[in-house]
C-alpha positions in Angstrom: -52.8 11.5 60.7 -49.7 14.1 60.1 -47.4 12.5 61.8 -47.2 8.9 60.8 -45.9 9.7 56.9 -43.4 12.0 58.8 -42.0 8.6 61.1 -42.6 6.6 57.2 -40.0 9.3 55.4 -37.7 9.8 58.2 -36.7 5.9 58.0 -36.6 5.5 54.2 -33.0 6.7 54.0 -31.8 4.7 56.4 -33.4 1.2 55.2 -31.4 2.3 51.7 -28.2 2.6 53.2 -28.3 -0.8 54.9 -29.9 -2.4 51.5 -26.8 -0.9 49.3 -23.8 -2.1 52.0 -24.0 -5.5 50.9 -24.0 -5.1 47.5 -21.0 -2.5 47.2 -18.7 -5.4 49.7 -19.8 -7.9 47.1 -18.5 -5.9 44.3 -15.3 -4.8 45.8 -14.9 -8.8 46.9 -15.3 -9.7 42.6 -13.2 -7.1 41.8 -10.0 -7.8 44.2 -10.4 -11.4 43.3 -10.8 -10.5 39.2 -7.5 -8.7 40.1 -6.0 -11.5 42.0 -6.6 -13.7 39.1 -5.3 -11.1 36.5 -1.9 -11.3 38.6 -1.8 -14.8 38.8 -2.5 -15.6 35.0 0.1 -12.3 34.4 2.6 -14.2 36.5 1.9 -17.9 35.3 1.9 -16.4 31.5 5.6 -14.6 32.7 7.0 -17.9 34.1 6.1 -20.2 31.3 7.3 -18.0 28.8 10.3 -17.4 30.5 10.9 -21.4 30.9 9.2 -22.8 27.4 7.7 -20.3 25.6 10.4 -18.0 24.4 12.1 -21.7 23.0 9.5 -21.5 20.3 9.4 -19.7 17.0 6.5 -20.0 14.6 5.5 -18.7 10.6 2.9 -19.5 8.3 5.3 -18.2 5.8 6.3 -21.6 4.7 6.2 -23.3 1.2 7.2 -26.8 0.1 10.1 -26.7 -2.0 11.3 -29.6 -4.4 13.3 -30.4 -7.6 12.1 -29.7 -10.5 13.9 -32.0 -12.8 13.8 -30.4 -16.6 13.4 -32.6 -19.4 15.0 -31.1 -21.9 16.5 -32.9 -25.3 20.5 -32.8 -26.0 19.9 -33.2 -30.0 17.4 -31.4 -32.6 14.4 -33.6 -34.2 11.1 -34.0 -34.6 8.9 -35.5 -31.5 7.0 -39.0 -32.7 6.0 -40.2 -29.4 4.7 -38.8 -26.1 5.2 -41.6 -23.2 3.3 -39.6 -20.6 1.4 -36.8 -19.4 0.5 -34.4 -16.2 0.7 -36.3 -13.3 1.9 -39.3 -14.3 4.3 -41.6 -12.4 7.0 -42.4 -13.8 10.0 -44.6 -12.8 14.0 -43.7 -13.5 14.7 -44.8 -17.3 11.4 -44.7 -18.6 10.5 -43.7 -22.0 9.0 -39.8 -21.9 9.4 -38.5 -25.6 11.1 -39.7 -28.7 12.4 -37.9 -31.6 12.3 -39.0 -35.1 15.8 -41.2 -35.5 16.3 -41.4 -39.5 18.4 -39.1 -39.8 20.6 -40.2 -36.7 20.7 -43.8 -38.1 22.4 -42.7 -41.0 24.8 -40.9 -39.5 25.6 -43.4 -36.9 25.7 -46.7 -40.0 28.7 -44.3 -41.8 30.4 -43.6 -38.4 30.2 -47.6 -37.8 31.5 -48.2 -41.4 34.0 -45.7 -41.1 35.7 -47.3 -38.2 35.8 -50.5 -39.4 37.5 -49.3 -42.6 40.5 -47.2 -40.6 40.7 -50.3 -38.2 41.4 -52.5 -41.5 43.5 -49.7 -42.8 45.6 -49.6 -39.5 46.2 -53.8 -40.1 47.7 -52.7 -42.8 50.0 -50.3 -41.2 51.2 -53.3 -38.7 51.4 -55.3 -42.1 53.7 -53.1 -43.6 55.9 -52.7 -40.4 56.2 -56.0 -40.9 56.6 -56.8 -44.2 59.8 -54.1 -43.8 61.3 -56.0 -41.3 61.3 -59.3 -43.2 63.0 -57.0 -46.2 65.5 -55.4 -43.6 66.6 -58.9 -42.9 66.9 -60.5 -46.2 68.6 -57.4 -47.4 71.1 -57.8 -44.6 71.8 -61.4 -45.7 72.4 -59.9 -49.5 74.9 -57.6 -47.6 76.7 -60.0 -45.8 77.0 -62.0 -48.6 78.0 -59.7 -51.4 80.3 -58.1 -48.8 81.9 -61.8 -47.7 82.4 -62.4 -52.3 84.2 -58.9 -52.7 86.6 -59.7 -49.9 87.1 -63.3 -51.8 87.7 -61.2 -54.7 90.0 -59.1 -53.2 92.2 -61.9 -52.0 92.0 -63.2 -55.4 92.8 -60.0 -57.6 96.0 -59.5 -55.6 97.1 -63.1 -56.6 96.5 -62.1 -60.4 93.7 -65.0 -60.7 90.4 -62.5 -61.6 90.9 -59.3 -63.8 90.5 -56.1 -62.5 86.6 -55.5 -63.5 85.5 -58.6 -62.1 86.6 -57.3 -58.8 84.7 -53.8 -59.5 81.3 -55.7 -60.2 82.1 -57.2 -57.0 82.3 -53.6 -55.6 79.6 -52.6 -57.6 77.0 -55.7 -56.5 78.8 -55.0 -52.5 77.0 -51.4 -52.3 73.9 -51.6 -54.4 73.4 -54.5 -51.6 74.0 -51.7 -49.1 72.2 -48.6 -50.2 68.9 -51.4 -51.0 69.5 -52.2 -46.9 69.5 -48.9 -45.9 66.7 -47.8 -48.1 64.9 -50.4 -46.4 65.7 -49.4 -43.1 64.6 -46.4 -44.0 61.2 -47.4 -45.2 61.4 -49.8 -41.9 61.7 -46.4 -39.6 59.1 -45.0 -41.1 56.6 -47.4 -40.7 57.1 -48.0 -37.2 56.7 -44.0 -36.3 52.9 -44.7 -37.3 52.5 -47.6 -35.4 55.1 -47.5 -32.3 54.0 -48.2 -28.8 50.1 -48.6 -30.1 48.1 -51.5 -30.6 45.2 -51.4 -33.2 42.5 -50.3 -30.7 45.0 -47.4 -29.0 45.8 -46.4 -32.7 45.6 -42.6 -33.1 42.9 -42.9 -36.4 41.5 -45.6 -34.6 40.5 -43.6 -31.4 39.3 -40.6 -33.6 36.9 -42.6 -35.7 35.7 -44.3 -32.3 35.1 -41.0 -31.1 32.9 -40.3 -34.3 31.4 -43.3 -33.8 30.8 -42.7 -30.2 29.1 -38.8 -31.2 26.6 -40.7 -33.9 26.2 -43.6 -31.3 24.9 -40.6 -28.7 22.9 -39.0 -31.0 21.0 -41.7 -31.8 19.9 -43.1 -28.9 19.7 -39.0 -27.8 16.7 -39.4 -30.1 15.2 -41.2 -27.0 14.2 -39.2 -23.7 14.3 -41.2 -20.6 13.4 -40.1 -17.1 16.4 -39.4 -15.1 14.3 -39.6 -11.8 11.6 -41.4 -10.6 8.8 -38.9 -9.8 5.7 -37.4 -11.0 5.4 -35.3 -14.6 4.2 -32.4 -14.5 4.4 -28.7 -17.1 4.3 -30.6 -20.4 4.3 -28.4 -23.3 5.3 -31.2 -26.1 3.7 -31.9 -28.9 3.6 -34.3 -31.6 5.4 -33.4 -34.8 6.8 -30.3 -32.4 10.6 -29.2 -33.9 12.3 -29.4 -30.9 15.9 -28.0 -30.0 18.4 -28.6 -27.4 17.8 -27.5 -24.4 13.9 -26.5 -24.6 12.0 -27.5 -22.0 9.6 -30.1 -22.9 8.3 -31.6 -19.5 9.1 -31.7 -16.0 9.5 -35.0 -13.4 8.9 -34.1 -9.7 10.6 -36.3 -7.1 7.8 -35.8 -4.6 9.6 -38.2 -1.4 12.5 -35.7 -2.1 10.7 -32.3 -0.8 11.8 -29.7 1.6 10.3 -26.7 3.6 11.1 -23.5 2.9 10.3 -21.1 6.0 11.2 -17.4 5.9 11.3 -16.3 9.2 11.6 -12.6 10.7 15.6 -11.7 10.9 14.3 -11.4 14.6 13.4 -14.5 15.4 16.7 -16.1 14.0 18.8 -15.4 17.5 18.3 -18.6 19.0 17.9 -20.6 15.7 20.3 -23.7 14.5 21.0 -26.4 12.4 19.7 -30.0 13.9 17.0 -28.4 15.5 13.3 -30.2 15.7 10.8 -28.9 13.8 6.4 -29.6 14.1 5.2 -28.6 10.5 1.2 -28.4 9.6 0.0 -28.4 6.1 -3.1 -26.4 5.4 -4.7 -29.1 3.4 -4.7 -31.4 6.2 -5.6 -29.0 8.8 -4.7 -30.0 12.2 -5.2 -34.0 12.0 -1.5 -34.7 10.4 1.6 -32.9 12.0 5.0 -33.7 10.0 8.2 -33.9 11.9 11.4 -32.3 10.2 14.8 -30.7 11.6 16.5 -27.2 10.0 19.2 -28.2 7.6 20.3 -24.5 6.6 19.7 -21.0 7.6 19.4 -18.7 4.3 22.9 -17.0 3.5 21.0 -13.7 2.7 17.5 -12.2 2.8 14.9 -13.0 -0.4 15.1 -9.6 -1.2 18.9 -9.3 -1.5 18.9 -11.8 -4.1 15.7 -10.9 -6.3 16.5 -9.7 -9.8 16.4 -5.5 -8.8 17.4 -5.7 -5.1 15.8 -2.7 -3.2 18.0 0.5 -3.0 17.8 2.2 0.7 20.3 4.7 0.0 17.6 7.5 -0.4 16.3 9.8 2.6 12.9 8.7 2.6 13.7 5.6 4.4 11.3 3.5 6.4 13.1 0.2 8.1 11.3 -2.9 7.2 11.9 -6.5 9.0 13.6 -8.7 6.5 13.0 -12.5 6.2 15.1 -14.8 6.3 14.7 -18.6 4.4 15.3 -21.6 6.6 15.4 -24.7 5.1 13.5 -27.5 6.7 13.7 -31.2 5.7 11.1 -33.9 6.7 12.5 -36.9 9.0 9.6 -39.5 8.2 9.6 -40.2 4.8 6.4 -42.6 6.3 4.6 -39.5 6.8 5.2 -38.2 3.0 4.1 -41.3 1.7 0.6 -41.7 3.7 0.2 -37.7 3.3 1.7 -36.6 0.5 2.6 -32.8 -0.3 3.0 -30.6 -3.6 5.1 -28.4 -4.1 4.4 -24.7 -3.4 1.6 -25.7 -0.8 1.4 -23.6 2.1 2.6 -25.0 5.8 2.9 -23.6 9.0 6.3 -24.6 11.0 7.2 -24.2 14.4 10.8 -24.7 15.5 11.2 -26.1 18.9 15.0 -23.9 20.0 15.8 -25.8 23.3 18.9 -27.3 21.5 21.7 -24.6 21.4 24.4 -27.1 20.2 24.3 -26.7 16.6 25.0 -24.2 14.3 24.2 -21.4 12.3 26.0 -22.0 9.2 27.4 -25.4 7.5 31.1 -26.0 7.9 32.0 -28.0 5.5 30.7 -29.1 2.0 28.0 -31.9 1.3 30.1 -35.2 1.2 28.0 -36.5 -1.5 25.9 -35.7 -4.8 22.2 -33.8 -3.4 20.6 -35.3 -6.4 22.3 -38.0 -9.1 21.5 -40.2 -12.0 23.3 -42.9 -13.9 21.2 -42.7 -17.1 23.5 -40.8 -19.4 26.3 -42.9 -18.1 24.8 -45.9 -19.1 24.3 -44.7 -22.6 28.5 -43.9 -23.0 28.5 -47.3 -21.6 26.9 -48.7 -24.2 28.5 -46.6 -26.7 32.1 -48.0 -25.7 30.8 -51.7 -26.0 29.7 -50.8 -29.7 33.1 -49.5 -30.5 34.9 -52.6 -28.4 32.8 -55.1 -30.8 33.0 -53.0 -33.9 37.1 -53.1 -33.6 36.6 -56.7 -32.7 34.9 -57.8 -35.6 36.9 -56.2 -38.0 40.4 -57.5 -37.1 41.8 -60.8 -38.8 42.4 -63.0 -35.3 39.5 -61.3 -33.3 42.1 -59.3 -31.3 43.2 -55.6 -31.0 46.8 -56.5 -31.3 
């Protein structure tokens, strides 16, 4: 009975042993292969980073930028009219605000009346001019003549055939003939110094009233706001019967196919960074279902910080170096994209710039060979302006000409 629990426990041990064997080899076998594949994925990460990865530089520290067109009046009045509101589309030229235009009709009917009156006043310079000449010449006949009878005279005083004082009232009649021509040169003279090498139009008074006429003409139809941009209104603070003055800021019009990225990128990450390259942008509002394309335009000349209104001071000896950020700017390249998935400006975007392309570069080289942004509103108005002035000379000269 004793000795078979002594044969039991002697073998115990040894049936452990054998059990546990398997299980440490299988162990060992996970753990060189987790190892294996920890060097593998090590090495695969290594090489693709090497050969792609590193050619990539990413930031969700991106905003879309745009212009933010001021509407802002050139004259003083008082607003009668608001032609739209917040969010509004509106095209280039159309009405936004008008001012109360009383005043400026009154000032632009005297500056109209004025004109006319110096153009009618300028005639009569050229009337003058001429009416001297025609005196100049008949005087000059009177000359001739009086001076062809004193010589008769002459011949005949010497013969004894007319007495003495007949030939001095010859004389006499010979130079009051001459001192009337030259006081009519004279006059002649001085009528042509205010009209010489000028036509009616080119006229010294004339251009100045113009240009008074031209100021009132401005004002006036300054009295009318127009859009200078197609786009989309937003920050109105006008109100009706407001007093507004130049240069307040009544509304603003936002261009929205004419925005940009900003991206402010680490000062680290701008090594391999240049103009032209490609650019995948995502915009948090549409997640991951719409990816822009764009391409950098300009790397910022200097950091945001540098250029903020109390840049920071590091001349201290507590100093703890911070990375600086640099803005890039990023334009879109598919305005078809804008249009189907439209941003605002300020919304937040993350960009990724794709550096395979080493050929551009890091600054611009030479200046934009054209306007960034441009309107021909204003220029139409001094267009208009001029024709007034062309038919207000017009109708206020005898033939219908300017000369």
């Amino acid at each position: 009975m004793s000795s078979q629990p002594a044969a039991e426990s002697s073998d115990s041990p040894t049936d452990k042993v054998a059990a546990s064997t398997p299980r440490k080899s299988s162990r060992g076998l996970l753990l060189r292969l987790l190892g294996v594949v920890v060097v593998l994925a090590t090495i695969g990460w290594g090489l693709w980073y090497f050969f792609d990865g590193r050619w990539y530089e990413s930031t969700d520290d991106a905003y879309v930028g745009g212009n933010v067109v001021q509407i802002t009046p050139q004259i003083a009045g008082t607003v009668i009219s608001i032609g739209a509101d917040d969010g509004d589309l509106v095209k280039k030229g159309d009405v936004l605000v008008k001012l109360d235009q009383a005043n400026a009709d009154v000032a632009l009917a005297e500056a109209k009346a004025n004109l006319a009156n110096t153009v009618r006043k300028v005639r009569g310079l050229y009337s003058n001019v001429n009416g001297a000449r025609a005196l100049v010449a008949a005087r000059k006949v009177a000359v001739t003549r009086a001076r062809a009878d004193y010589q008769r005279r002459v011949a005949l005083a010497k013969s004894g055939a007319i007495s003495a004082e007949e030939l001095a009232h010859a004389a006499d009649t010979l130079t009051t003939a001459e001192s009337a021509l030259t006081t009519g040169q004279q006059q002649l003279e001085t009528g042509k110094v205010l009209v010489d090498d000028t036509v009616v139009a080119s006229h010294p008074d004339v251009q100045a009233a113009a240009a008074r006429l031209r100021a009132a003409y401005l004002n006036d139809i300054r009295t009318t706001l127009l859009a200078p941009v197609s786009g989309y209104v937003a920050m109105r603070s006008v109100q009706l019967g407001q007093s507004v003055t130049p240069g307040s800021a009544l509304m603003a019009v936002v261009p929205l196919q004419q925005v940009w990225v900003d991206a402010n990128f680490k000062e680290t990450q701008l090594t391999d960074m240049r103009i032209g390259q490609p650019v995948q942008i995502d915009s948090d509002v549409y997640g991951g279902a719409v990816t822009y394309k764009g391409k950098i335009v300009s790397l910022g000349v200097g950091t945001g910080s540098a250029f903020s209104l109390l840049p920071a001071q590091n001349a201290t000896g507590n100093w703890i170096k911070i990375v600086q950020r640099i803005p890039v700017r990023v334009v879109f390249t598919d305005p078809a994209q804008l249009r189907k998935h439209p941003l605002r400006i300020g919304m937040s975007l993350n960009v990724s710039v794709n550096l395979h392309d080493q050929k551009g570069l890091m600054l611009a080289q030479k200046p934009p060979s054209k306007p960034v942004l441009s309107t021909d509103v204003y220029r139409r108005q001094a267009a208009r302006a001029d024709q007034l002035i062309e038919q207000t000379i017009h109708a206020n000269m005898a033939s219908g000409k300017s000369r």
